[in-house]
N, C-alpha and C positions, 0 to 999 in steps of 0.2 A: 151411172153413179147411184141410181136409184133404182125403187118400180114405178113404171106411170101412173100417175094416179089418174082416178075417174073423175078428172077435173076438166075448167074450160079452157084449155090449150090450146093457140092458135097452131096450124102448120110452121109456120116460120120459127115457133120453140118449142114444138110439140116434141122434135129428135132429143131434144136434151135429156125429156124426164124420162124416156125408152131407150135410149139407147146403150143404156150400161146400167148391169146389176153391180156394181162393185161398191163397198160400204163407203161410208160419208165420212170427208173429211174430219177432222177432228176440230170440234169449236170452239172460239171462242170468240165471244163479241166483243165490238168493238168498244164498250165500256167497261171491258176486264171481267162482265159477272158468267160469261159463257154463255150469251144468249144465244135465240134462236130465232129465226125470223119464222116469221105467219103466214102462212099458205093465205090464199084466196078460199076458205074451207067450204064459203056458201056459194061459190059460181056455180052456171047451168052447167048442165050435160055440154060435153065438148060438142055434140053432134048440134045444139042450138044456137051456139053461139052466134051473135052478130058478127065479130072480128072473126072466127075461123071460116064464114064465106069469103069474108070481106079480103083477110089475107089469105086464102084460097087463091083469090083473083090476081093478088099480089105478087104470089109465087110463080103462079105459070106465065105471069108475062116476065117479072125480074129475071127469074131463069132463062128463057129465052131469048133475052134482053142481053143477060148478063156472057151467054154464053154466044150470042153473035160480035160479042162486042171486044171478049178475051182475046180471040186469035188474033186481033190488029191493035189491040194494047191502045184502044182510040186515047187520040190526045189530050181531049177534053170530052166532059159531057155535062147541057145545062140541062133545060127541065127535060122531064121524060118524053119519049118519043112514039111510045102508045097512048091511045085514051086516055083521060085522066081516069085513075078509080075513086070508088069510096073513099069519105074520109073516113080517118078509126080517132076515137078516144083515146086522147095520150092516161088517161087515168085507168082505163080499161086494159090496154100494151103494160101501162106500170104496173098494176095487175097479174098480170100475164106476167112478166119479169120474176115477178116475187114468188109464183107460185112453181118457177124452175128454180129458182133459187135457193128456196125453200129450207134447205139441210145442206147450206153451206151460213156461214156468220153472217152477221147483218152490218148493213153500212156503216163506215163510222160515220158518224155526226160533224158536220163541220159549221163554222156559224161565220156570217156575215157581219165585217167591221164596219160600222158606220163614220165614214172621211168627210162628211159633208160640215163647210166651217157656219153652214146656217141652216134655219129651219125649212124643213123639204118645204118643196112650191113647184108651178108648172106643168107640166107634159110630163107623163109617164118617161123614167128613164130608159136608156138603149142597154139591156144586160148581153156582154158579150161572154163567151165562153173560149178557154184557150185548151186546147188538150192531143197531144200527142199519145193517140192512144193503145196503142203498140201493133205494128203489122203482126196476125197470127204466122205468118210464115216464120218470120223473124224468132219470135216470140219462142217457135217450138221447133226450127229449125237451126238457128245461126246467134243467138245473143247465148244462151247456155247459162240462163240464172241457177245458179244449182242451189240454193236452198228451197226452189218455189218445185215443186211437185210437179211433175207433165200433167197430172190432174187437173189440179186448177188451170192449166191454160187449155183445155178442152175449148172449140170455140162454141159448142153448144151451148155452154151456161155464160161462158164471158163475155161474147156479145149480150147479155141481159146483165152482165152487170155490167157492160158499157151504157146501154141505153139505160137503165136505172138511174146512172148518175146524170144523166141528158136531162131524162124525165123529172130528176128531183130539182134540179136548178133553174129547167124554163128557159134555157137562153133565148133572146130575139133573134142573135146573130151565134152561131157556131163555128168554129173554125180546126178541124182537126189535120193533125197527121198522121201519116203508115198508116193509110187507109187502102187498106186491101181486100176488102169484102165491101165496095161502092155500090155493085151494081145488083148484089144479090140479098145484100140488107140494109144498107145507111140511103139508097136513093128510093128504095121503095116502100120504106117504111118512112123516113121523115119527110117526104113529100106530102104523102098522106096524113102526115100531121100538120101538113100546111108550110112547109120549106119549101120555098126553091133554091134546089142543089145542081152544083160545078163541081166540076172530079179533074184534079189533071196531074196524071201518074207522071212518075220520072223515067225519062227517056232508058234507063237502062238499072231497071230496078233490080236490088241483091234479091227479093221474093223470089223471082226468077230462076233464080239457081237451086231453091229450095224444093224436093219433090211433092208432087200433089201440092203447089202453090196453086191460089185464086186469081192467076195473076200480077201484074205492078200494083206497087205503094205508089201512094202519092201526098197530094194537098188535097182538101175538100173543105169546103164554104156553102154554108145554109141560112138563108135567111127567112124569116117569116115574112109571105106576100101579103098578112094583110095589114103587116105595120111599115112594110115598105116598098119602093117600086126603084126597078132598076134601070138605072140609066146610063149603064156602060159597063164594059165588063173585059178583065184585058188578062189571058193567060202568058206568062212571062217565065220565060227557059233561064236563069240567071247567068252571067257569064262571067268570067276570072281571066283575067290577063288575057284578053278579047277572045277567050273562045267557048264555047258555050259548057255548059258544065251538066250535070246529071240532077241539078239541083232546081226546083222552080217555084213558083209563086201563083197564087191567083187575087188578083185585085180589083173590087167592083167597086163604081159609083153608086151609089144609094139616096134617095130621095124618104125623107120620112113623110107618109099621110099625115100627120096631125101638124108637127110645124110646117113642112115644105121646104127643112134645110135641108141640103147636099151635105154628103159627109163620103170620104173612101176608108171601103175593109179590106185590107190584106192580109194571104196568109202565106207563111211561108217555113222551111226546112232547110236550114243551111248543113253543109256538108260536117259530117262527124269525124271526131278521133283527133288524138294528140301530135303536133305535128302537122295539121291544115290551117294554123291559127291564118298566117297572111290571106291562104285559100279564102278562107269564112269570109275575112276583110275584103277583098275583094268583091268576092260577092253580094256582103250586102253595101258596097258603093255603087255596084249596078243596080240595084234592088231600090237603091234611095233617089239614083237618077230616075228610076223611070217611076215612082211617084212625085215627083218633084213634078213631072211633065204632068202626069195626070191630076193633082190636084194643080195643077195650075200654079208652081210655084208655092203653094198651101194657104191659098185664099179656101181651098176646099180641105175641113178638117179632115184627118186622118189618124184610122186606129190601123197598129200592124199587129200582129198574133203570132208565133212561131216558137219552135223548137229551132233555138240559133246555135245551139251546139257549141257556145263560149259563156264561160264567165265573165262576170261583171271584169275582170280584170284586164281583157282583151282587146284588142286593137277597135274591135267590128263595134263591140259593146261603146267604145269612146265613139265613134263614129257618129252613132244614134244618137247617144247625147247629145254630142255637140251639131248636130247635121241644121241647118238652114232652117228645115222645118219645124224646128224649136220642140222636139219631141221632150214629151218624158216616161220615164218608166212606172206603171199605174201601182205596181207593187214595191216599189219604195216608200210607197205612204202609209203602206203598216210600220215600218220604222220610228221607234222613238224620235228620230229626227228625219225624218222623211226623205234620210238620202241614202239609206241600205238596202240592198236586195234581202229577199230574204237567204237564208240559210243554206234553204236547198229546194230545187222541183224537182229532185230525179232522186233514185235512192237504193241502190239492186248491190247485189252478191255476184261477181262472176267469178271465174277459173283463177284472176288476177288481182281481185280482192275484192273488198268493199269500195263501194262508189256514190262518194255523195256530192252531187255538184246543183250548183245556178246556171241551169240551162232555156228557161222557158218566158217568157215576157209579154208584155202589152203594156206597146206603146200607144202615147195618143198624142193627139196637137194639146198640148198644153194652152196656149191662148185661146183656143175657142171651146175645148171641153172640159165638164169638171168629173171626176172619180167621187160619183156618190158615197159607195162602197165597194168593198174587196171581199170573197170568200177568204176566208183563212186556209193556212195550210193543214194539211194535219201531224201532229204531234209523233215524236219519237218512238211512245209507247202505243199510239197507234195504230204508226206505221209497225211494230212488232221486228222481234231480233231476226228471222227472215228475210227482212224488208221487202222491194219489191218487185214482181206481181205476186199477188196471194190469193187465197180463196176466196178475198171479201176484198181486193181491189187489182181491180183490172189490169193497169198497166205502171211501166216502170216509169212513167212518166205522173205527175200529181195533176189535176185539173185548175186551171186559173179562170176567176170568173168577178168580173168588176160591173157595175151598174153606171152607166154614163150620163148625161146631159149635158144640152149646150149650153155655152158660156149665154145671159142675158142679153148682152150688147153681139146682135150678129156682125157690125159692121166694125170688130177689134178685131185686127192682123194682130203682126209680129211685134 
């Protein structure tokens, strides 16, 4: 897309800034003036760098990792199964990001609403992150957004403005889906920033049909080891009308260091397309059963995360509402009245028209957690008459990201 510049590029995004001479997308930033983003101009010689050992090291085991690991589509994977490596600077990697990035637009800005009905107090809160961030298979093989350019979805630069957006918000807790580059960039690089990551692909991924795939999509869950300890951890195949489905989940117990409460994250991908609504429904009733088990009937709070592939209007969507566990939806609290979804999390061009739906959520136990704050979505003009993915955002999916804490009284149920 560029020429490499004599900058300090790790291996793992060095291919982007070499790999294509072809001219630069056309800009304009995300505050309407055409901006441009800033290179890294003062980094070392790439040959000095700390990170281009550091992910040197990274590369030749993920790759070897990644590639023992393809042919049997393993079902799961938690922490790494080499060495641990170096850890790298997430500000150094965001670095690194920006300086591939460089001569495509700069991120829109998005700001965080403050929900909270009192003055902050207590233990740092739990920021989770929600984001469905598009299988590259998919993405350039099988979805066909036809406004967005094959350009922009090169994975060399869009993985960096995936992690860009990781990097800028900090989660504690991460929860993606259509993750299909696990084993050769999101396990070996966010480990080394201190996650510990679970990967567990769908039994019979569409990647798969796509040529030169990486691989099954799946679910993926990252947590930071040093604000929390695991203490259970249950990969879950969803099933519909008792038989198992293509669909799955991953859900851990978590123990925080600083308070010592138990809380479970789940994440999960219900089945898509118009015409699966009961399907959905079904599925997340097995999904609710088998948290209901694992928290204990929901003595143990719970956050869920997912690409549920229904609108507020749907069977699956009442479900949650209404389920036992006294859930609620963390992004209705941007609502004037704190019972709307928002508008849209999803927003693309296909063959069959324009598409804007409420597909994306997090939930939490309402009785025992509060929604500090909520990332905002971003805006119409933003998002740009294209919509999405674009050259200056990743995926067709928008990212959701809420700051949590526990309710004060640990000993209030339902």
């Amino acid at each position: 897309m560029y020429q490499g510049p004599a900058r300090c590029l790790c291996p793992l995004l060095r291919r982007a800034a070499t790999a294509s001479t072809a001219p630069p997308p056309p800009r304009a930033g995300g505050d309407g003036t055409g901006g441009q983003r800033e290179g890294n101009g003062g980094a070392a010689a790439f040959g000095s760098s700390r990170l281009y050992s550091a992910l040197a090291k990274t590369l030749s085991s993920s790759s070897s990792s990644a590639a023992a690991a393809a042919p049997q589509h393993r079902e799961c994977a938690g922490q790494p199964e080499a060495a641990p490596l170096e850890p790298i600077d997430p500000q150094e990697l965001l670095e690194e990001c920006q300086v591939v990035l460089r001569r495509r637009p700069p991120r829109c800005q998005r700001d965080f609403v403050d929900l909270r009905q009192k003055a902050a107090g207590g233990p740092r809160p739990i920021r989770v992150m929600q984001w469905n961030i598009l299988a590259q298979a998919l993405g350039e093989g099988k979805d066909n957004f036809v406004q967005c350019p094959m350009e922009a979805l090169k994975w060399e630069e869009r993985k960096c403005l995936i992690l860009e957006e990781i990097l800028a918000y900090k989660p504690d807790i991460l929860c993606l889906q259509e993750v299909d580059h696990y084993f050769d960039t999101f396990e070996p690089l966010l480990s080394r920033l201190g996650y510990q990551c679970t990967f567990f692909p769908k039994p019979w991924s569409p990647c798969l049909d796509v040529e030169r795939n990486n691989g099954p999509d799946g679910c993926a869950l990252f947590f930071l080891k040093d604000r929390f300890e695991l203490i259970n951890s249950a990969n879950i195949r969803l099933t519909a009308m008792k038989l198992k489905t293509n669909q799955v989940a991953i859900a851990q117990t978590l123990k925080c260091h600083e308070t010592g409460r138990l809380f479970c994250i789940a994440v999960t991908h219900l089945k898509a397309r118009t015409g699966w609504e009961r399907f959905r429904s079904a599925q997340g009733c097995d999904l609710l059963q088998n948290l209901k088990s694992i928290t204990q009937g929901a003595k143990i709070p719970l956050i869920i995360c997912g690409d549920f592939n229904a609108e507020p209007t749907e069977e699956v969507y009442r479900e949650f509402s209404n389920s036992s566990l006294n859930l609620n939806s963390a992004y209705k609290l941007l609502s004037p009245d704190g019972q709307s979804e928002p508008p849209y999390t999803t927003w693309k061009i296909r063959p069959s028209g324009e598409c804007r739906h409420t597909l994306d959520y997090i939930w939490y136990s309402q009785h025992a957690l509060n929604v500090n704050s909520a990332l905002g979505l971003l805006t119409e003009e933003q998002i740009g008459p294209n919509r999405l993915p674009s050259f200056n955002y990743p995926s067709d999916h928008l990212s959701l990201v809420c700051d949590f804490s526990f309710n004060q009284d640990p000993d209030r149920l339902l």
